[in-house]
C-alpha positions, 0 to 999 in steps of 0.5 A: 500500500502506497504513501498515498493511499495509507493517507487516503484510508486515515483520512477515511477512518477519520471521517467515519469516526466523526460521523459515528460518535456523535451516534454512539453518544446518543445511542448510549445516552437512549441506553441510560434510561433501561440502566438507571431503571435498573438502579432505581429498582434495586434502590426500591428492593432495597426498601422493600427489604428494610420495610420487612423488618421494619414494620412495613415502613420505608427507611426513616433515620428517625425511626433506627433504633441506633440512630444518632443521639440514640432518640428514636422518633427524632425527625429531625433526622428524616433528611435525604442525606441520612436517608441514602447513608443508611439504606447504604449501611444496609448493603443493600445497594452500592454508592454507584448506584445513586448516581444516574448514568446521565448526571449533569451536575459537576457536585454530584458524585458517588460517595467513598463511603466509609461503612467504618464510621458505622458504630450502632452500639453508641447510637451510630447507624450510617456513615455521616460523611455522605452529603446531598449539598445540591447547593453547593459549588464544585469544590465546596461541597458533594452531592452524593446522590442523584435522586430526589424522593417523597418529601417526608412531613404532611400526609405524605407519610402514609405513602411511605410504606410497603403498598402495591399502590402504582400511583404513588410516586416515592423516588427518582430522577430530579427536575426543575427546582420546584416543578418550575417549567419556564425562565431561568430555573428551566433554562439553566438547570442542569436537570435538562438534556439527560437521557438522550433529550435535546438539551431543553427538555427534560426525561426522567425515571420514577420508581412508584410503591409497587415497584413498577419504574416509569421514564417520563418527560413531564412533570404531571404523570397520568396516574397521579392525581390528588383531591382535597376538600375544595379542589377535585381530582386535579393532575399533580406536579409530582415535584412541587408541593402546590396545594397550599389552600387553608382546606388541605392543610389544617387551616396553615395554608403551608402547602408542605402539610398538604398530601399532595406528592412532593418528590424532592432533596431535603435539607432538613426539617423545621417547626413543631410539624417537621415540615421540609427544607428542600434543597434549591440546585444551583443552576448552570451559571452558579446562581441559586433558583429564585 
């Protein structure tokens, strides 16, 4: 083979390899999807199998009997850190596991966890170095999980438990702050352009308490809808807690007390109610989500 012609086929190879990979990027993009489903069902096995020993009831930090500072029923520990850590202590899944295969955001790394920090003779039942700082900048904090789930204060709490319901959303890939669908916290959140999706629309799995996992592109799943007093069988933005009238929420008017679902990153937890402090994601320019 001549000079010529050894050109001519690198040339060529060239010209098929930058055709290809963009092809090969979508094709294992419209792949994350299937693998992540797949994650996200082991993560409700692992559910399951605390449930089973747990009364029916889905991991709560506040109700392990080795909880930190040794006071069960304590809800202030109900946030999504602890909550990740422990199903974590449980080997139940792995680190890798919570992190989607289409993760955007550079704070969003698995955990190097250290099952040696679990001490449950003095009170310690996860390993308190796992993080879910959404609201940090790369380099000052991690974020140790990619998937929100059912915000644990109001009459949400009666969803997280061992049910065959295939309406009720527990968990899954994170949207918009608050469900929002215009200006920058849609434009700007790195909750765009995953699985495949051009880079402003949004795709993403919900695990539900049966078991089932569904890959969505809207906010409003067909399934899920919620009634309370005034308001009648209404589709249901399952990543915004919207339903704030006095008649659905004791009389408070604080839409965190509703029952609607609320699927999110918590923070913590305040006042007398334990209503959730959700996590704003800092968006793609490094600003907070107004």
């Amino acid at each position: 083979m001549s000079r010529v012609e050894v050109l001519l086929l690198i040339v060529l190879l060239a010209v098929i390899a930058a055709v290809a990979w963009p092809l090969l990027q979508r094709r294992r993009q419209a792949g994350d999807p299937i693998a992540d489903a797949k994650d996200l069902t082991a993560l409700h096995a692992a559910f399951v199998q605390h449930a089973n020993g747990n009364g029916g009831t889905f991991p709560r930090p506040s109700e392990t009997t080795a909880a930190p500072g040794g006071s069960a029923s304590n809800r202030t520990l109900d946030t999504s850190a602890n909550l990740y850590s422990l199903v974590l202590a449980e080997r139940a899944v792995t680190p890798a596991m919570l992190i989607s295969r289409a993760e955007r955001n550079p704070v969003v790394a698995a955990a190097d966890y250290d099952f040696g920090r679990i001490d449950a003779a003095n009170g310690q039942a996860w390993d308190p170095g796992f993080r879910t700082d959404l609201d940090q900048l790369p380099g000052e904090g991690a974020c140790n999980s990619s998937y929100v789930h059912l915000a644990l204060c109001g009459e949400r709490l009666d969803h997280w438990r061992l049910t065959t319901d295939a309406t009720a959303p527990i968990f899954g890939d994170r949207a918009t702050y608050r469900g929002t669908r215009s200006g920058d916290r849609w434009r700007k959140s790195f909750t765009l352009g995953r699985h495949g999706q051009p880079d402003l629309l949004w795709g993403g799995n919900l695990a539900f308490a049966d078991g089932h996992i569904e890959f969505l592109t809207t906010f409003f799943p067909k399934s899920v809808t919620w009634a309370c007093g005034s308001i009648k069988p209404t589709k249901d933005n399952v990543f915004d807690c919207e339903f704030d009238q006095l008649d659905c929420t004791a009389g408070l008017g604080d839409a965190r007390t509703a029952g609607d679902f609320w699927l999110c990153m918590t923070k913590g937890l305040e006042g007398e109610r334990n209503l959730v402090v959700d996590y704003r994601e800092r968006l793609t320019d490094g600003s907070l989500p107004r």
